[in-house]
Structures are given as C-alpha cells and as structure tokens.
Biotite code that builds the C-alpha atoms (Angstrom):
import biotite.structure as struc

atoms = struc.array([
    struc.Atom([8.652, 10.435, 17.958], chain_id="A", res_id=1, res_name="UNK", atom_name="CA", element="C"),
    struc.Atom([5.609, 10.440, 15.449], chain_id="A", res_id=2, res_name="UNK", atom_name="CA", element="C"),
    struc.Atom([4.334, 7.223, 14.428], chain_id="A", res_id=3, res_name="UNK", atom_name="CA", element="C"),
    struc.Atom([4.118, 6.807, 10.567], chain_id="A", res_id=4, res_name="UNK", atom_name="CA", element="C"),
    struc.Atom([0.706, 4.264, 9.394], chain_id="A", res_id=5, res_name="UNK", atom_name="CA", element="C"),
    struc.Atom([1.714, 2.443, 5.925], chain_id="A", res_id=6, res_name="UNK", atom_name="CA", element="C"),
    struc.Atom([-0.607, 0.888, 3.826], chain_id="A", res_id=7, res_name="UNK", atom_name="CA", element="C"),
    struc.Atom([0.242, -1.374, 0.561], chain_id="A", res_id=8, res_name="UNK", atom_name="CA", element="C"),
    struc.Atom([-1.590, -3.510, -1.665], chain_id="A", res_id=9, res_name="UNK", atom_name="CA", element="C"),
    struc.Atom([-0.281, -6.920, -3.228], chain_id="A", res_id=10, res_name="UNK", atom_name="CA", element="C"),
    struc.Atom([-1.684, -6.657, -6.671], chain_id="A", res_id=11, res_name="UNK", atom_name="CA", element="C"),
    struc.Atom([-1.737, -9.693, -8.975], chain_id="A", res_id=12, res_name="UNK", atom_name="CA", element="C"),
    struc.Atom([-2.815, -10.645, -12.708], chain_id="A", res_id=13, res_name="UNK", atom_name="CA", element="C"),
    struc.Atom([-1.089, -13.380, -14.558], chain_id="A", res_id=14, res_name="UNK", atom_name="CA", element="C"),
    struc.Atom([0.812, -14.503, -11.942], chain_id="A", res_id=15, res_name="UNK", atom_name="CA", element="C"),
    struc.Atom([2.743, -11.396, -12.059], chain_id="A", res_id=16, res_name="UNK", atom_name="CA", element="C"),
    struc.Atom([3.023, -8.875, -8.781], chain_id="A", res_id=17, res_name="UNK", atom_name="CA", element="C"),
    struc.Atom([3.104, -5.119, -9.743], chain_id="A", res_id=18, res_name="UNK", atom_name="CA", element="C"),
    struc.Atom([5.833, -3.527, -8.148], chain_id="A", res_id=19, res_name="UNK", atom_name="CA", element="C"),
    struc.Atom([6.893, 0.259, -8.138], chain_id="A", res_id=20, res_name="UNK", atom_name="CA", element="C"),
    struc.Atom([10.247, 1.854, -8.240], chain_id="A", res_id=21, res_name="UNK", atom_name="CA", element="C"),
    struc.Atom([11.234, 3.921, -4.662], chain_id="A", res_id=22, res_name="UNK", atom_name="CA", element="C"),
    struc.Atom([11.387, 7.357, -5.062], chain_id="A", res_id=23, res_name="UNK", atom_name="CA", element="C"),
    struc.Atom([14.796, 7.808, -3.125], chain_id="A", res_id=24, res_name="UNK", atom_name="CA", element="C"),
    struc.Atom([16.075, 4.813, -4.964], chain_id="A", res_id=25, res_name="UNK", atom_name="CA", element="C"),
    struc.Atom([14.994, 3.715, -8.350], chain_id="A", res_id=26, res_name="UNK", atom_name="CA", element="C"),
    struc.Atom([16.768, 0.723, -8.460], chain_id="A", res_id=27, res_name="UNK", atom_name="CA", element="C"),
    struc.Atom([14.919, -0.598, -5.624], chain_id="A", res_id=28, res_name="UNK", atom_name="CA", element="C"),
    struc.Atom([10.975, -1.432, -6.157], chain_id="A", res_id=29, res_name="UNK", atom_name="CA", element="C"),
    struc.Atom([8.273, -2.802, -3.623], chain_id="A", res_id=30, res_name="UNK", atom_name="CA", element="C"),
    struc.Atom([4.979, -2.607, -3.203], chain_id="A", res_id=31, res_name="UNK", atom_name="CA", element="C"),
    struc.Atom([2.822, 0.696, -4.149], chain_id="A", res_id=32, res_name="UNK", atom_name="CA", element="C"),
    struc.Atom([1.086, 2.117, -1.111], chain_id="A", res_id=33, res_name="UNK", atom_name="CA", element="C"),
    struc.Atom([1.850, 4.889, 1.211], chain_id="A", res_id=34, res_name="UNK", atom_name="CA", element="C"),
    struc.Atom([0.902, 6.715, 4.611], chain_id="A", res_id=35, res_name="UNK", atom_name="CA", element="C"),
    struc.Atom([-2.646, 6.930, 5.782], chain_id="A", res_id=36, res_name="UNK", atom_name="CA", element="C"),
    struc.Atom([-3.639, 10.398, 6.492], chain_id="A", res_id=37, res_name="UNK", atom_name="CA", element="C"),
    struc.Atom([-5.752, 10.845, 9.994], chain_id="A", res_id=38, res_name="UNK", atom_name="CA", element="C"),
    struc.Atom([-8.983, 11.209, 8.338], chain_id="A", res_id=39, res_name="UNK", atom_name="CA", element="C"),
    struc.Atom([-8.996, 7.613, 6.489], chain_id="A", res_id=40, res_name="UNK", atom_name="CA", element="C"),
    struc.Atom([-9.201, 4.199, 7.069], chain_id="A", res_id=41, res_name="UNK", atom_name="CA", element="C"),
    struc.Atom([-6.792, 1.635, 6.529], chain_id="A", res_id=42, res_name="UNK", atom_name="CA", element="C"),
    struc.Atom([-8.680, 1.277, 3.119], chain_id="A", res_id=43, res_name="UNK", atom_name="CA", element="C"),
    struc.Atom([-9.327, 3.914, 2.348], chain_id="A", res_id=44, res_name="UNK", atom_name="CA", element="C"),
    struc.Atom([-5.665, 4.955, 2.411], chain_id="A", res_id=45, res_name="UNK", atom_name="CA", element="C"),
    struc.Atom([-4.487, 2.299, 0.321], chain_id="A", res_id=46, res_name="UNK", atom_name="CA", element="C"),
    struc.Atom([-7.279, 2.936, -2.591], chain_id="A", res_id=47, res_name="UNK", atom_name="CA", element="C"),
    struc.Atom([-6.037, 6.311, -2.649], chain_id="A", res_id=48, res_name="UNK", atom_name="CA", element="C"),
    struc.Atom([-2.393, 5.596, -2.863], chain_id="A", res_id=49, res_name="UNK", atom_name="CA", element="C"),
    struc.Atom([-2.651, 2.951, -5.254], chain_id="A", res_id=50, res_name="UNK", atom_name="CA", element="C"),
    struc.Atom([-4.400, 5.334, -7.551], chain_id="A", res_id=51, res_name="UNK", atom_name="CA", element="C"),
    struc.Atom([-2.404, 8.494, -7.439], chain_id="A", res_id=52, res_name="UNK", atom_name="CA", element="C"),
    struc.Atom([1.004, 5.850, -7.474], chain_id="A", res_id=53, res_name="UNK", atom_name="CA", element="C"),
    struc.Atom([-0.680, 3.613, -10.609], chain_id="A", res_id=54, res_name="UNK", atom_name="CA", element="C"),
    struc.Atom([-3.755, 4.687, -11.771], chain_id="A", res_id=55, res_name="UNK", atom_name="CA", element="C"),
    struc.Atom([-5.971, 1.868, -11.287], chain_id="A", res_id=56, res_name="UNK", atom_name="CA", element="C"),
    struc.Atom([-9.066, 1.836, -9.302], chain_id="A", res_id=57, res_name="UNK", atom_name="CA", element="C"),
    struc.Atom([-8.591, -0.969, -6.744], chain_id="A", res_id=58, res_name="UNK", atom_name="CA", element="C"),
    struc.Atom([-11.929, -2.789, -5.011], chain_id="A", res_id=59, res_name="UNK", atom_name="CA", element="C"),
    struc.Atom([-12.927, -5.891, -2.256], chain_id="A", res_id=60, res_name="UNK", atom_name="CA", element="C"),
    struc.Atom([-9.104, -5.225, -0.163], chain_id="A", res_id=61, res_name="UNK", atom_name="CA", element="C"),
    struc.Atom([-8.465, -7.887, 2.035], chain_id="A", res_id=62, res_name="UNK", atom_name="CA", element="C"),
    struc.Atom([-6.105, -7.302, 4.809], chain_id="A", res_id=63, res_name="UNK", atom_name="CA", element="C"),
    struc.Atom([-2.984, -10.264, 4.450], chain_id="A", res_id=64, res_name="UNK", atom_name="CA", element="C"),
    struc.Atom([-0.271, -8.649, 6.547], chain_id="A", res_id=65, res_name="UNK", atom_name="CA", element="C"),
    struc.Atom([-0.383, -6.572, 9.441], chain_id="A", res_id=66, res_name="UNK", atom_name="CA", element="C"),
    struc.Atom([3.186, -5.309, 10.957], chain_id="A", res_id=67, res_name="UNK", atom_name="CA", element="C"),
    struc.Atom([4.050, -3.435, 13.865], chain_id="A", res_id=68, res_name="UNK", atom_name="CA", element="C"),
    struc.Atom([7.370, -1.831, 14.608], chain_id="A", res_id=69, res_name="UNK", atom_name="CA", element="C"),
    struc.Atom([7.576, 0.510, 17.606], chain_id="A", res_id=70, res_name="UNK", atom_name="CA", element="C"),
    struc.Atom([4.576, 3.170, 17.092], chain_id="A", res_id=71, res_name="UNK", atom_name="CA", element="C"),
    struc.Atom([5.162, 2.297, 13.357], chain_id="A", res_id=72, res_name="UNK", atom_name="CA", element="C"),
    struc.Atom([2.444, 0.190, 11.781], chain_id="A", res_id=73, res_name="UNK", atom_name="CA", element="C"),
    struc.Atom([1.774, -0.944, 8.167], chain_id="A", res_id=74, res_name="UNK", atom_name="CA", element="C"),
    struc.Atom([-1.278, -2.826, 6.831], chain_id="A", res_id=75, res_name="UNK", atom_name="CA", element="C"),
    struc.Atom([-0.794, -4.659, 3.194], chain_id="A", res_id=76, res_name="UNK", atom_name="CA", element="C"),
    struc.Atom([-4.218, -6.364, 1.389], chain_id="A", res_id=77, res_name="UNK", atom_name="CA", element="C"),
    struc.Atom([-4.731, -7.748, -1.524], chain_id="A", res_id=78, res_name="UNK", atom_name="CA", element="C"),
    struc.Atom([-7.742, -6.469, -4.092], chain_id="A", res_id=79, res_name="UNK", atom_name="CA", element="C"),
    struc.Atom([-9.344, -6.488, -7.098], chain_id="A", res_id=80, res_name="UNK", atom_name="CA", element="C"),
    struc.Atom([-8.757, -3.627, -9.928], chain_id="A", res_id=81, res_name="UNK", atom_name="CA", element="C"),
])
C-alpha cells in the first residue's frame, strides 16, 4: 500500500480559522493543505499548497500536530501570511 504524507496549516486572523471547501464534498470544509511531493519538506509542502489552494504567501510555520495512521502521516503548523 503507498503511504500518502499530508500537510495543513491552521491559519488565523481575527479570531477566525480559514477553512476550505473539499473537493469531493463541498459541503464539508477543513483545513487547506495537501500531499507533500518526495522532493519537499514538510514545509515546504505546506507553503506550496496553501498558495496554489488560497493564494497567500504563508511564513515562520510551526509544527502543532503531528498524526500517524498506518504508513499515513500528516503534519499541521501554524504561520504567518
């Protein structure tokens, strides 16, 4: 079985969290992120992601949340845009 690497980011301003909608379900949102590709870091991933899935330019990550599940394995941080 391949092992899938997530990465997310926990984005704040005004005590709001910025969510996005799922792609297979619309009416279901979480955090934006995605899968690291081989080449990347863990941080590098997730300033990638969050700027093809928002837009914004996201700095200074901080790891908050690590999860493991099988060879599955997802990293969220929070950060500065």
């Amino acid at each position: 079985m391949k092992s899938a690497y997530g990465v997310a980011a926990l984005i704040r301003k005004d005590n709001l969290i910025l969510s996005v909608a799922r792609r297979k379900n619309p009416t279901m949102f979480g955090l934006p992120g995605g899968k690291r590709e081989r080449h990347e870091t863990e941080e590098e991933a997730c300033i990638r992601e969050i700027k093809e899935e928002t837009g914004l330019v996201i700095t200074n990550l901080k790891e908050v949340f690590r999860d493991h599940c099988g060879s599955n394995k997802a990293v969220t941080f929070t950060c500065d845009y």
